[in-house]
C-alpha positions in Angstrom: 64.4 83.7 309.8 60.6 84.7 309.4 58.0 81.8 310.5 57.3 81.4 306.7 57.0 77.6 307.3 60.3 77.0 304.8 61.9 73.8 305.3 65.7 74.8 304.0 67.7 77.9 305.5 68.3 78.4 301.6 65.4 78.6 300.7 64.4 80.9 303.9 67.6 82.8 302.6 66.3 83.5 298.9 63.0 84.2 300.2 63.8 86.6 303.1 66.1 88.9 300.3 65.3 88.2 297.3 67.7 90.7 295.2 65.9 90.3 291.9 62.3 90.0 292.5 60.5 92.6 290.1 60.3 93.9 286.5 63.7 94.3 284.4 63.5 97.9 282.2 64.6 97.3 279.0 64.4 93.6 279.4 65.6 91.9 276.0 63.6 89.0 276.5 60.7 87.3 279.1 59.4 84.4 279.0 56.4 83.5 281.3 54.8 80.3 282.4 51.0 80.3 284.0 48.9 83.7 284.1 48.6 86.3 287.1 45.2 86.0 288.8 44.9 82.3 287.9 47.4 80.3 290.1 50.9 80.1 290.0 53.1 82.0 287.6 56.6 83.1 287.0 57.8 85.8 284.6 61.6 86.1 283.6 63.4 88.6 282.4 66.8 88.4 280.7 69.2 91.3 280.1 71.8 89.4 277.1 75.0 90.7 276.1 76.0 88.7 272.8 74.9 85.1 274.4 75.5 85.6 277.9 73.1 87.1 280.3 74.0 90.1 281.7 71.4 90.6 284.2 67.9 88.4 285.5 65.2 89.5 287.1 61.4 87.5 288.1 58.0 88.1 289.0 55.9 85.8 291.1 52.7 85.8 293.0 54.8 85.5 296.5 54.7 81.7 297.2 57.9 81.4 299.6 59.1 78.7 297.5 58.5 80.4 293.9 60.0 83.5 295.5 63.1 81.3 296.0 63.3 79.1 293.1 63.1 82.5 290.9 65.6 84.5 292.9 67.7 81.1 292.6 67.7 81.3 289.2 68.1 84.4 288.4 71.3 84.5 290.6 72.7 81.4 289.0 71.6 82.4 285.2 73.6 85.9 285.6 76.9 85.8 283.5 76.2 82.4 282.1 75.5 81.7 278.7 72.6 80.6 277.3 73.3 77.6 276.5 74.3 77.3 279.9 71.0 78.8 281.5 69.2 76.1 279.5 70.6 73.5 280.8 68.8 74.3 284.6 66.4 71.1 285.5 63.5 71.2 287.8 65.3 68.7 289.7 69.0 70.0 289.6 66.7 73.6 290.9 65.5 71.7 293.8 68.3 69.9 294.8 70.4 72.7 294.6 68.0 74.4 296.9 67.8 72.0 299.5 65.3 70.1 298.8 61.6 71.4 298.3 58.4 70.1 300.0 55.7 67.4 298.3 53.6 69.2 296.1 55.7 72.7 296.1 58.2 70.9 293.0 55.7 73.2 290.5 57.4 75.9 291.8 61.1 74.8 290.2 59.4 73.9 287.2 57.7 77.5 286.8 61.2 78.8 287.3 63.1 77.1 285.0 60.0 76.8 282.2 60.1 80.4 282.1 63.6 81.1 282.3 63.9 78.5 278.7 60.6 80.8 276.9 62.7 84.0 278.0 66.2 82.2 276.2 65.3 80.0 273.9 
């Protein structure tokens, strides 16, 4: 594990190899939640097939823990449907990721915020 200074190995895990950080061509939807340049953000993008998704993808300004919470997401979200996707919590996000540090939960809630303006 890189000294990123991430308390969970899952979260050092996601961070370290994060499979689907970047844009998704031909993206059917994306949702986005804060702006590029002006503090934390998260895009997501959503491949559907009928209503399931077929394929996630993120963008993130590199925060460890964003990095992780989107390529948590992303992972999970894939072959669910999207009812299902919209059912991801902050707090389920965070738990399910070990636990995140005081004043890093933002970075769940950018995760799942954008995953619901991408599906719903």
């Amino acid at each position: 594990m890189r000294n990123t200074g991430v308390s969970s190995d899952t979260v050092a895990n996601l961070f370290n190899d994060p499979k689907t950080l970047g844009a998704l061509p031909d993206a059917d939807v994306t949702g986005q939640e804060g702006m590029p340049g002006e503090g934390p953000y998260m895009r997501m993008h959503l491949r559907l097939q009928g209503d399931r998704v077929l394929e996630a993808t993120f963008e993130t300004y590199g925060c460890p823990y964003c990095v992780a919470c989107g390529s948590f997401t992303t992972r999970w979200v894939t072959g669910r449907t999207v009812q299902q996707a919209l059912a991801l919590e902050p707090g389920d996000l965070a738990l399910l990721l070990g636990g995140l540090p005081l004043g890093k939960e933002h970075c769940a809630s950018l995760a799942v915020s954008s995953l619901r303006k991408a599906a719903g």
